[in-house]
N, C-alpha and C positions, 0 to 999 in steps of 0.2 A: 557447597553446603552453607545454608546459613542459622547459626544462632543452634549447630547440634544436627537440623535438620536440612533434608534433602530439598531442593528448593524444585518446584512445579513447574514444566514448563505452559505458558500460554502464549499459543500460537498467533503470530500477528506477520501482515506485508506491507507494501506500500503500494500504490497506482497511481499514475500520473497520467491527465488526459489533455491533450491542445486540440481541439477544432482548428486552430490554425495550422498546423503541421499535419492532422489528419493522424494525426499516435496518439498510441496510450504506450505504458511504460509499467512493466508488471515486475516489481523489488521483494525477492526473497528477506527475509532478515536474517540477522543471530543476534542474542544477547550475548555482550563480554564478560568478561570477569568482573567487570564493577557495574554492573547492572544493567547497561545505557544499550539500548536497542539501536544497530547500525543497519544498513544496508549490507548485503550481502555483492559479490565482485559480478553476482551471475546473472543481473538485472535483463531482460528479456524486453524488446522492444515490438511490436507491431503495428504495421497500417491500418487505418479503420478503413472500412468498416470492421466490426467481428462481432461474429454471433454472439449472444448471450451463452449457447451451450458451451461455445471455446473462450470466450471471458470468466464462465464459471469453472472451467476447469482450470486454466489457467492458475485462478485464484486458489483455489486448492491444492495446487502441486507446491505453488508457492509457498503456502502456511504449512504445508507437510517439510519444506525444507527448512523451518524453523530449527536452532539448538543454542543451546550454549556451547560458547569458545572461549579461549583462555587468551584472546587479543587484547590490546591497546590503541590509543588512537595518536600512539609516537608515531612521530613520520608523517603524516597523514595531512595534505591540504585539503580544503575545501573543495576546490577542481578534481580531487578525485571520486565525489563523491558519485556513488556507481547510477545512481539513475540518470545525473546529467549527462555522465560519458555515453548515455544508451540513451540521451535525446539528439533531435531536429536543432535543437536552440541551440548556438553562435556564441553563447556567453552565458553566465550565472545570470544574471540581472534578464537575460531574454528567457531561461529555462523558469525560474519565479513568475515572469505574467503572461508567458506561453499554455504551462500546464497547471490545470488543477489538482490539486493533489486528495484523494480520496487513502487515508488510512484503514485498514482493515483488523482487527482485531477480535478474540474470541474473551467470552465476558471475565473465566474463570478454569482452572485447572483441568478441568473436566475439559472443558473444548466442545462443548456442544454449539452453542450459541454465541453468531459472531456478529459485530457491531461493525457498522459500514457508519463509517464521517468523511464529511465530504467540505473541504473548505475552501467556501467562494471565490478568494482572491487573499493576496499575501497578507494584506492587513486588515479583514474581516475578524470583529468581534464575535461573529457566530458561527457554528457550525449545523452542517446538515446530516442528523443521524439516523439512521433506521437497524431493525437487528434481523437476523434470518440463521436457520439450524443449520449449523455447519453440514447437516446430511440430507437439504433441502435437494431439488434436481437442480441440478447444473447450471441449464436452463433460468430457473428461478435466480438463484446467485446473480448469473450475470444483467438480468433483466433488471432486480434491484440497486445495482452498481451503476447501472446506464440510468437511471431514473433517479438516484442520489445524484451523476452528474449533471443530469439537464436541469434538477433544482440547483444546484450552484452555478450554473449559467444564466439561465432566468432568473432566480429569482421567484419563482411561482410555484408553488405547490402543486402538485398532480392531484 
């Protein structure tokens, strides 16, 4: 609860994609107790290719296992962090210019409408956004996750 009230959840993942490695890299989340969105232990790794219909669902199971938890980030190195353990890359510094990383998030409480950011390279001042109904087809979802990735690769707009 904050401030008397019950606090909203709004459902967000992570995705992580290397052309080099030939993976993407699909991160559950949870919010803690002091507000900070982590990774979730249960990060899910795959070969590409993959459909858009099993990209978008993917993407969906994931934000459904969104919640709050009552953790900390005692203990906790960086090396642990769950998507690198469920990459291809060798090191941190190889998992940062291996995989792009594409955020996924829903705009507001409601959760209808989610926002796909997609950013370039680790020290890109811009990002690549687009938004789509969390209850679009599948299908759809994942075809515009793949098309937010090939703009942060190129560089080129579709």
């Amino acid at each position: 609860m904050i401030f008397g009230k019950k606090k909203k959840l709004i459902k967000n993942c992570a995705l992580y994609i290397s052309d080099k490695h030939n993976h993407l890299i699909v991160a559950p989340r949870i919010e803690n107790k002091d507000g900070l969105n982590m990774e979730q232990e249960n990060s899910k790794g795959f070969d590409l290719p993959i459909s858009e219909e099993d990209l978008g669902q993917e993407i969906i199971n994931a934000m459904n296992l969104y919640k709050f938890v009552n953790i900390g980030l005692e203990g906790k190195k960086i090396s642990d962090w769950p998507a690198y353990k469920a990459s291809k890359s060798k090191s941190m510094k190889a998992f940062e210019n291996d995989y792009v990383y594409i955020g996924i998030s829903n705009q507001n409480d409601g959760n209808l409408i989610m926002d796909i950011e997609g950013k370039p390279n680790q020290n890109s001042l811009y990002w690549v956004k687009s938004s789509i109904s969390f209850y679009a087809d599948k299908s759809e979802i994942g075809k515009q996750i793949l098309e937010t990735f090939k703009i942060c690769k190129t560089g080129q707009l579709i």
